[in-house]
C-alpha positions as CSV (number, residue, x, y, z in Angstrom):
1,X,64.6,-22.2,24.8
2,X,62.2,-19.6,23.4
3,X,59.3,-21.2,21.1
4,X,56.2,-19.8,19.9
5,X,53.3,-22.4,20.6
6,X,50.3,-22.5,18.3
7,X,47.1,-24.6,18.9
8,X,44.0,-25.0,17.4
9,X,40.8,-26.5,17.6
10,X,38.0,-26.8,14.6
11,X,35.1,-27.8,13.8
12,X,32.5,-28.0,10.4
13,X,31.2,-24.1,12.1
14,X,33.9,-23.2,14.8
15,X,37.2,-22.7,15.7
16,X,39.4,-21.5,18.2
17,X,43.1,-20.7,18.1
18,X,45.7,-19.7,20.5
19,X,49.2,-18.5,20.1
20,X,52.0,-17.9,22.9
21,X,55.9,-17.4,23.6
22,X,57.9,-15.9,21.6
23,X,60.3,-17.1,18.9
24,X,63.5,-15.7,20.3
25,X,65.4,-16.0,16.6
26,X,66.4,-12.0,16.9
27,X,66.3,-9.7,19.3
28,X,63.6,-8.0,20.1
29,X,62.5,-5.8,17.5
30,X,64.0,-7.5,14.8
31,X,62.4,-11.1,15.4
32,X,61.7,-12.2,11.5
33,X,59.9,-14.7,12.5
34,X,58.0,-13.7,15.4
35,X,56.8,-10.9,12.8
36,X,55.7,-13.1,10.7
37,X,53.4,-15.3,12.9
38,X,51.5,-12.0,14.8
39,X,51.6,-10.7,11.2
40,X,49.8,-14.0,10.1
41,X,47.3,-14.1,13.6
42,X,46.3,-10.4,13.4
43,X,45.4,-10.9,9.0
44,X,42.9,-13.6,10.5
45,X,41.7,-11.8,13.7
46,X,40.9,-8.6,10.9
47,X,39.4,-11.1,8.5
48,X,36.6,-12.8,10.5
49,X,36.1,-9.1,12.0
50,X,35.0,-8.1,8.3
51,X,33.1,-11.5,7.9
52,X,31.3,-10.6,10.8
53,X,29.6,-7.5,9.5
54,X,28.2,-9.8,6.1
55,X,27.5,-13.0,8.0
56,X,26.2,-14.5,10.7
57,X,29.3,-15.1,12.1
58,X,30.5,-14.5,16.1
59,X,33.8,-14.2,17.4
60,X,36.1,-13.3,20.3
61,X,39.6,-12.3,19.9
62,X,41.9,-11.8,22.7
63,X,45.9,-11.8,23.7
64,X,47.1,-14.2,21.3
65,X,43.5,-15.7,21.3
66,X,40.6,-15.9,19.0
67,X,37.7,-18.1,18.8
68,X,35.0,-18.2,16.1
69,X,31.6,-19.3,15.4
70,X,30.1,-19.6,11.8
71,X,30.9,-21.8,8.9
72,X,32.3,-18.8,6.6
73,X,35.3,-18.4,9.3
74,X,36.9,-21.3,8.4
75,X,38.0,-21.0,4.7
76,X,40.2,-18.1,6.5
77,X,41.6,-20.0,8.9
78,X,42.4,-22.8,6.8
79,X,44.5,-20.0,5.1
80,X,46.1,-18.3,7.9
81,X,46.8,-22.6,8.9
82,X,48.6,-22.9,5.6
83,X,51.0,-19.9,6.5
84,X,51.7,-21.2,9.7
85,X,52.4,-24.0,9.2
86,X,54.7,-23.1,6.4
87,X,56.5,-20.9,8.7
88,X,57.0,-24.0,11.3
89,X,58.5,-25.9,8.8
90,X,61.0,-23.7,7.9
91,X,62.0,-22.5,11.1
92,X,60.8,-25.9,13.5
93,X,63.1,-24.7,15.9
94,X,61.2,-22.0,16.7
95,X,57.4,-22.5,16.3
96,X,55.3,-25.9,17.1
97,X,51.8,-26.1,16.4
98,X,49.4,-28.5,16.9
99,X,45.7,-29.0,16.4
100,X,42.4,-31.1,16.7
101,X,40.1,-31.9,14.1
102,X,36.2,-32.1,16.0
């Protein structure tokens, strides 16, 4: 079975998060809800991009991968979280996440 796998690891000034698979729910193309996850992971990866130029903020951002350093990325990600884990619920056949809390 197809699944997209979300996990996460944060931090009071860090976090990482990494995203794989694919949802399978459409075909290719016309996947709703894979859509809506990469729509979700690239609002974040642009978002601590732009925090980056007004803070002191670092971050690396990769194939389904980012990781960031500075206190000011996580009010974002806690946002993007929120999303995601809205989406999961609604379609848990599909999307699993799961996280640490350092």
């Amino acid at each position: 079975a197809k699944m997209i796998e979300i996990t996460y690891t944060k931090s009071k000034d860090e976090f990482t998060l990494d995203m794989t698979g694919h949802a399978g729910s459409n075909e290719p193309g016309k996947d709703l809800v894979c859509c809506a996850v990469s729509t979700l992971f690239f609002t974040l990866a642009n978002r601590i991009g732009g925090i980056s130029d007004e803070h002191s903020v670092s971050y690396k951002v990769g194939a389904g991968h980012i990781e960031a350093h500075g206190r000011d990325t996580l009010e974002p990600l806690e946002t993007i979280l929120a999303g995601l884990t809205t989406l999961a619920e609604q379609y848990p056949e599909y999307i699993t996440i799961k996280g640490d809390i350092c």
